[in-house]
C-alpha positions as CSV (number, residue, x, y, z in Angstrom):
1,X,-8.8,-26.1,11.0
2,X,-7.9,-26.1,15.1
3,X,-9.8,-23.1,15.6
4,X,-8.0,-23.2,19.2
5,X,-4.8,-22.6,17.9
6,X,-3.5,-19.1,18.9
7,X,-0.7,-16.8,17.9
8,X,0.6,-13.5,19.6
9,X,-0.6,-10.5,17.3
10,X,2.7,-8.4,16.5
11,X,0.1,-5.1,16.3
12,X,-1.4,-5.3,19.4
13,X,-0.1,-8.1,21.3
14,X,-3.4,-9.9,22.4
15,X,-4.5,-13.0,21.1
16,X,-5.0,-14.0,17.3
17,X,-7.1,-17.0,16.1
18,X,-6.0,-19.4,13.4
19,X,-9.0,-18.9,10.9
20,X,-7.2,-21.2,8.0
21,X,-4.9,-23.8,7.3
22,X,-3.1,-24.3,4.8
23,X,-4.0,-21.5,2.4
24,X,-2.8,-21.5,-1.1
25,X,0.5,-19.3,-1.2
26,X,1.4,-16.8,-4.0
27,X,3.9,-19.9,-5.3
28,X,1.8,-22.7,-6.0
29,X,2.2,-25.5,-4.2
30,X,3.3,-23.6,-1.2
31,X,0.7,-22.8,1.8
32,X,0.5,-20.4,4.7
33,X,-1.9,-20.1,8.0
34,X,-3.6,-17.2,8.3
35,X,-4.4,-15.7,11.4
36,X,-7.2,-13.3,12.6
37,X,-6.8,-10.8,15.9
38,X,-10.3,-9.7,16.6
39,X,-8.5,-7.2,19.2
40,X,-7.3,-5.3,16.5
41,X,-9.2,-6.4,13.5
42,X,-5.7,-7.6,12.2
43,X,-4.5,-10.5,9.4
44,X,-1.4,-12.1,9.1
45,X,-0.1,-14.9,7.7
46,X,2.2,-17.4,9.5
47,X,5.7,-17.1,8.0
48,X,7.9,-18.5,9.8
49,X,10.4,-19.6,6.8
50,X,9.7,-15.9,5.1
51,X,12.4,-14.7,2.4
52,X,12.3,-12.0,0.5
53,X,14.2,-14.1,-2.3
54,X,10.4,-14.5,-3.9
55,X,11.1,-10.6,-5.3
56,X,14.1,-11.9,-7.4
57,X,11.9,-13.8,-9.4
58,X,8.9,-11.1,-9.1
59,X,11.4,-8.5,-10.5
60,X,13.0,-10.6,-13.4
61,X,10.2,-9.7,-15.1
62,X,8.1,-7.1,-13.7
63,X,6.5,-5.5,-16.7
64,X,4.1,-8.9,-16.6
65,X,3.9,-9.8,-13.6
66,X,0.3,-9.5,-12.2
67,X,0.1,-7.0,-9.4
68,X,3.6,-5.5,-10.4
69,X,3.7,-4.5,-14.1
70,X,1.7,-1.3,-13.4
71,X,4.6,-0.7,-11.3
72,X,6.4,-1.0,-14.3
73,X,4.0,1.0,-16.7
74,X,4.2,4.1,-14.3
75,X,8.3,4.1,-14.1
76,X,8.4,3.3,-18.1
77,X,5.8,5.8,-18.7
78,X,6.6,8.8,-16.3
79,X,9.3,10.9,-17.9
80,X,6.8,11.5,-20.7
81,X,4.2,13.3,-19.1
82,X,4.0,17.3,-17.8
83,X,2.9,16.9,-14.5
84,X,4.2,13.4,-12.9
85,X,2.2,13.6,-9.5
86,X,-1.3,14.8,-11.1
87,X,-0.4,11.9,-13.8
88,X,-0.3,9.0,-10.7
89,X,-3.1,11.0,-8.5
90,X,-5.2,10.2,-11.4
91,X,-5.0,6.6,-11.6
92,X,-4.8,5.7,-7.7
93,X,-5.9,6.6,-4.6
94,X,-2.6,5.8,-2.4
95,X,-0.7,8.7,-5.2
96,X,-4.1,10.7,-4.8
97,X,-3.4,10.2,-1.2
98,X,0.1,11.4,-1.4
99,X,-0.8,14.3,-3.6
100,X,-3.4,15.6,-1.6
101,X,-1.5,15.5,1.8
102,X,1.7,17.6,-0.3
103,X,-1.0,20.1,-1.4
104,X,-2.8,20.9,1.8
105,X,0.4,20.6,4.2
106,X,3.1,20.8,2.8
107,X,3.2,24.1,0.5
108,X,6.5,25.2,1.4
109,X,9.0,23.3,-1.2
110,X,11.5,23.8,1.4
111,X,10.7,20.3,3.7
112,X,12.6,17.5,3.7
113,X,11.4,14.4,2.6
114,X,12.3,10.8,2.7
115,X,10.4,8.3,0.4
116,X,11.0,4.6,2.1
117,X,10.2,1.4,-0.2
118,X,10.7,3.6,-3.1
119,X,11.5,0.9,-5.4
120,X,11.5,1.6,-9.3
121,X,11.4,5.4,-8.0
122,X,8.8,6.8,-10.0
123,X,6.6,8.0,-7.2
124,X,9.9,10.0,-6.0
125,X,10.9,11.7,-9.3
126,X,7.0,13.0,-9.5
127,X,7.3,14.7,-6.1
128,X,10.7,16.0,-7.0
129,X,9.1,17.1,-10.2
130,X,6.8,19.2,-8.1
131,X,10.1,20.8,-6.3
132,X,10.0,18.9,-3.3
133,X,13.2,18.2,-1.5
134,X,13.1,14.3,-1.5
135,X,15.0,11.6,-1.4
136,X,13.9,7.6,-1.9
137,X,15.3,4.8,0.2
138,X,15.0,1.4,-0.5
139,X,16.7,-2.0,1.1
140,X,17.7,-3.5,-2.6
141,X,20.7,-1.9,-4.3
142,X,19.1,-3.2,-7.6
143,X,16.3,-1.1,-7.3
144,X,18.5,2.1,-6.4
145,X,20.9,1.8,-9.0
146,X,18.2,1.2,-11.5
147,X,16.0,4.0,-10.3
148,X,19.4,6.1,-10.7
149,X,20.1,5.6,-14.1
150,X,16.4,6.3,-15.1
151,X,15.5,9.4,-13.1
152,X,18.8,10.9,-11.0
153,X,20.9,10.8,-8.4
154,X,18.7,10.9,-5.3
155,X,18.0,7.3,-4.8
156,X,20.0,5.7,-1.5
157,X,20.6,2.3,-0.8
158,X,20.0,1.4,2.7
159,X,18.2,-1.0,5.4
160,X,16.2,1.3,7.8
161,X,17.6,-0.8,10.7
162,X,21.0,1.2,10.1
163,X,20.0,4.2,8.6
164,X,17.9,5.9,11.0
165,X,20.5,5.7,13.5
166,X,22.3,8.6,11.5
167,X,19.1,10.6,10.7
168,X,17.5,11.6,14.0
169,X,14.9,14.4,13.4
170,X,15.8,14.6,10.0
171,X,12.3,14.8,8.0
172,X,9.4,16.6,8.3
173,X,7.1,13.7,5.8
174,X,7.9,10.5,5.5
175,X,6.2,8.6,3.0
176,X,5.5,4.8,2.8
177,X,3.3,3.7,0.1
178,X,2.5,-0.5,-0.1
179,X,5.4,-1.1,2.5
180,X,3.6,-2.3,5.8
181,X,1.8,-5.4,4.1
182,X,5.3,-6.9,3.1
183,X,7.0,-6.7,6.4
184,X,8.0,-9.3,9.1
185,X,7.1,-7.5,11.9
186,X,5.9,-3.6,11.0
187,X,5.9,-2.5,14.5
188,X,9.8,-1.9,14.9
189,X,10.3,-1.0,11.5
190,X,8.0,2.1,11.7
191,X,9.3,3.0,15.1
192,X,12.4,3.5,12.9
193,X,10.3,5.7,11.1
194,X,9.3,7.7,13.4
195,X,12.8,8.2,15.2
196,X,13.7,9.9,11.8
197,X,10.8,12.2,12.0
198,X,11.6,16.6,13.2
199,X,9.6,17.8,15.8
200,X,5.7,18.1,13.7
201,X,6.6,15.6,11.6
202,X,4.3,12.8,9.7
203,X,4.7,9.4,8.5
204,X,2.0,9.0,5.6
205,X,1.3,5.0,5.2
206,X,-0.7,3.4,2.6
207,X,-1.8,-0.2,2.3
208,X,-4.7,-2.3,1.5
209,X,-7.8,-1.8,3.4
210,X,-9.3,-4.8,4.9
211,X,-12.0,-2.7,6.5
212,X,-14.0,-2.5,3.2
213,X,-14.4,-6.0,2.5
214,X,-16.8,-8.6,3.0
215,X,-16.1,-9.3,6.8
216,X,-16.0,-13.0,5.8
217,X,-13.1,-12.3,3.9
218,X,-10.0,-14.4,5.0
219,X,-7.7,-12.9,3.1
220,X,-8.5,-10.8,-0.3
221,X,-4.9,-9.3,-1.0
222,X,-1.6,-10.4,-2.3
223,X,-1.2,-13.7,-1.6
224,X,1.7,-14.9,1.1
225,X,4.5,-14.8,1.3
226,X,3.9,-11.1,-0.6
227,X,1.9,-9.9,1.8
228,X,2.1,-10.9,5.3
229,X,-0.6,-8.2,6.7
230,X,-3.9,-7.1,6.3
231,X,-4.6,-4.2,8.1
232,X,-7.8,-2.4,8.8
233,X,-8.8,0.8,10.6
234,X,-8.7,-0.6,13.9
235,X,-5.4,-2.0,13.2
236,X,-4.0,1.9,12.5
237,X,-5.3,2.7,15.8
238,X,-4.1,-0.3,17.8
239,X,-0.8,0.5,16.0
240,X,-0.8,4.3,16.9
241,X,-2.1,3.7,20.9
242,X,1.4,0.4,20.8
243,X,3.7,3.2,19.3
244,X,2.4,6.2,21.4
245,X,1.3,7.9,18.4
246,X,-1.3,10.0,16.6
247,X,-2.8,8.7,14.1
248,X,-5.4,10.4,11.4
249,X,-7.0,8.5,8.8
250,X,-7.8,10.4,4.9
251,X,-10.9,11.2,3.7
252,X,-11.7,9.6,0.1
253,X,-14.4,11.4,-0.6
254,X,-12.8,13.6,-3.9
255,X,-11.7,11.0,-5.2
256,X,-14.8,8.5,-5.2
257,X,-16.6,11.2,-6.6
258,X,-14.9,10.9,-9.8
259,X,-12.8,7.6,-9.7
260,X,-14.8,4.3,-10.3
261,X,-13.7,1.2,-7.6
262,X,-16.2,-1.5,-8.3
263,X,-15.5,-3.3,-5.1
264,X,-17.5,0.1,-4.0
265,X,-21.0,-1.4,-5.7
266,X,-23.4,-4.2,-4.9
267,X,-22.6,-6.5,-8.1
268,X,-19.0,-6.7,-6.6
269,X,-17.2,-10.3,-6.3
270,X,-15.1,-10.8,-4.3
271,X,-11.5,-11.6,-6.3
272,X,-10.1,-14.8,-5.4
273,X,-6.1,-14.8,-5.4
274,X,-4.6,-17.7,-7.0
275,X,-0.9,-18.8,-7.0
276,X,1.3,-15.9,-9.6
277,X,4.3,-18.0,-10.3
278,X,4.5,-21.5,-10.5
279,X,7.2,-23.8,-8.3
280,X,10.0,-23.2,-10.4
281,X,9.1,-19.3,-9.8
282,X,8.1,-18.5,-13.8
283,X,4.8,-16.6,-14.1
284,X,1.7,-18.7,-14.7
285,X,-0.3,-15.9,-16.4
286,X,2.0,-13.4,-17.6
287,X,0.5,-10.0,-18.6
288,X,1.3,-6.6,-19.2
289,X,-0.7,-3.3,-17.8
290,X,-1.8,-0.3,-20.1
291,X,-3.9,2.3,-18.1
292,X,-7.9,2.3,-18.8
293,X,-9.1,4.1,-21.7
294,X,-11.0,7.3,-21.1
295,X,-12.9,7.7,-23.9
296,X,-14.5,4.1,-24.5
297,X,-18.6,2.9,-23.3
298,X,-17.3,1.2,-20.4
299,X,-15.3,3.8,-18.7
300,X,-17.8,6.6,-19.5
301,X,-20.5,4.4,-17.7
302,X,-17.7,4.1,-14.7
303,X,-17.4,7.4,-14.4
304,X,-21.0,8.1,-14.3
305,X,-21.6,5.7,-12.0
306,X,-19.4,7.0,-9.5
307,X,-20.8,10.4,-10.1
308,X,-24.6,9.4,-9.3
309,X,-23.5,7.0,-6.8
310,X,-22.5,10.0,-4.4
311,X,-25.8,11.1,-3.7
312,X,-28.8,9.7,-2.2
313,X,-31.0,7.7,-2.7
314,X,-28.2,6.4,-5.2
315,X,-25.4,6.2,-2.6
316,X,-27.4,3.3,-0.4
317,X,-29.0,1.7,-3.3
318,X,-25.5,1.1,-5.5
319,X,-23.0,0.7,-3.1
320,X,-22.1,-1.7,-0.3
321,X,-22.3,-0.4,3.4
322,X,-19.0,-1.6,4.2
323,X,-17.5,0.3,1.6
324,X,-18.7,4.3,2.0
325,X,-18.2,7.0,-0.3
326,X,-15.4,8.5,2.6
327,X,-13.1,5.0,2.3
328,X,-11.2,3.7,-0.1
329,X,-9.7,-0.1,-0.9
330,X,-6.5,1.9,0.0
331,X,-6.0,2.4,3.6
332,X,-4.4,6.3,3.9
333,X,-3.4,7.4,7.1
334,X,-0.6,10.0,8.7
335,X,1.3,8.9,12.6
336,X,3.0,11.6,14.4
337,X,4.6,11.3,17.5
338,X,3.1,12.6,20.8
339,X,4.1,16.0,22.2
């Protein structure tokens, strides 16, 4: 490693620091540089050769493919429950996220909303499902066509490079869940965003949250070229302060009440990524998803866990200072432009 080797931060434009070569890629054999911008607390990887053809071979077989098939699980699994959104609240905290923000702000059924990355399109047929007036977007006609035939017509295929032109103050929420972490360059691509936005309006963003992790983590997501960023709170507000935005971070404090996240408690180790698919692009540990049980030892003891572990002295003893009962391993947070 030449820790004097630089590269310009697309967040915040100052400065970022090579912290290692050469790391393993999410195709094994392949290897990216990753970059750290202690300005804005910002990683990236180096992908200068990025292609998003990686996602043909992710979605040949997405129902076991590590990382995705819950993906799959939720869209497979959706039509057959009562109340969609409650049903994905329940399991994560970026759909808790979602949820909550629809319940405290956005009462009236009458807003319009635009879903971007919505992929297989379950998260967008739940919200409909509530009444909502939404509509997903995504750049792959694949994933529109089959998010069509499974849930309805409300699906539009589009790169948001063309289609906000046409849609100037046309939404009131906006809501991009695991998007950021897979672009190129998410500074453009969420002005975009916010061009599409009526006067009030909100963009709601999740990603993964490199503020509660070890801070000698290099890189403890998705591996490259998957995801290229690994944003942490000061990242949102570098982001905000370059876009001339407002920016609001969400309280998980509801949710870690009642929701175990081991990477919350002291006996957490770190995960270390290792290569998904091998070099001809087939999976090397295929695997399907089926949701935790409720009712078995383990989960019971999970649940109490993260019950106790919200009060003190419990709170300090159990769980990691990085990691407070407030945050989440999902970073939330809601940009609105400027009056």
């Amino acid at each position: 490693m030449h820790s004097n080797h630089t590269k310009n931060c697309k967040i915040c434009n100052s400065a970022a620091t090579l912290v290692k070569e050469n790391h393993q890629g999410y195709i094994k054999g392949s290897s990216f540089d990753i970059y750290h911008c202690s300005a804005c607390d910002t990683s990236f990887a180096d992908c200068e050769n990025f292609s998003t053809d990686i996602y043909q071979f992710i979605y040949s077989d997405p129902a076991r493919t590590p990382g995705y098939n819950r993906y799959y699980f939720y869209a497979d699994s959706i039509k057959r429950v009562s109340r969609p959104l409650d049903y994905l609240s329940n399991f994560e905290p970026m759909y808790w996220a979602v949820r909550k923000i629809l319940s405290e702000q956005y009462t009236d059924k009458k807003f319009n909303i635009l879903e971007v990355g919505s992929g297989l399109g379950y998260l967008t047929y739940a919200i409909r499902e509530e009444g909502y007036n939404i509509t997903g977007l995504d750049i792959s006609e694949n994933a529109v066509r089959d998010a069509t035939n499974r849930f309805g017509d409300y699906f539009i295929a589009a790169d948001i490079f063309e289609y906000y032109k046409t849609k100037a103050k046309s939404y009131d929420l906006i809501i991009m869940t695991e998007v950021i972490e897979h672009l190129e360059d998410p500074k453009p691509f969420i002005e975009c965003v916010l061009e599409m936005l009526k006067d009030g309006g909100q963009v709601v963003i999740t990603t993964p949250n490199r503020t509660v992790n070890d801070t000698a983590a290099l890189w403890s997501t998705e591996l490259p070229p998957v995801h290229l960023w690994w944003f942490s709170e000061q990242s949102v507000k570098a982001l905000a302060r370059e876009l001339s935005c407002n920016s609001k971070m969400l309280d998980f404090t509801d949710f870690n009440r009642t929701h175990f996240d081991k990477m919350r408690f002291k006996i957490y180790k770190a995960y270390d990524y290792g290569p998904t698919l091998d070099m001809t692009g087939k999976l090397i540990h295929p695997q399907s998803w089926t949701p935790p049980g409720r009712a078995g030892l383990k989960n019971i003891l999970q649940r109490v866990a993260a019950i106790v572990s919200a009060y003190e002295p419990f709170n300090t003893l159990l769980t990691r200072k990085e990691y407070p009962i407030h945050k989440s391993s999902t970073l939330a947070f809601m940009l609105s432009k400027r009056k």
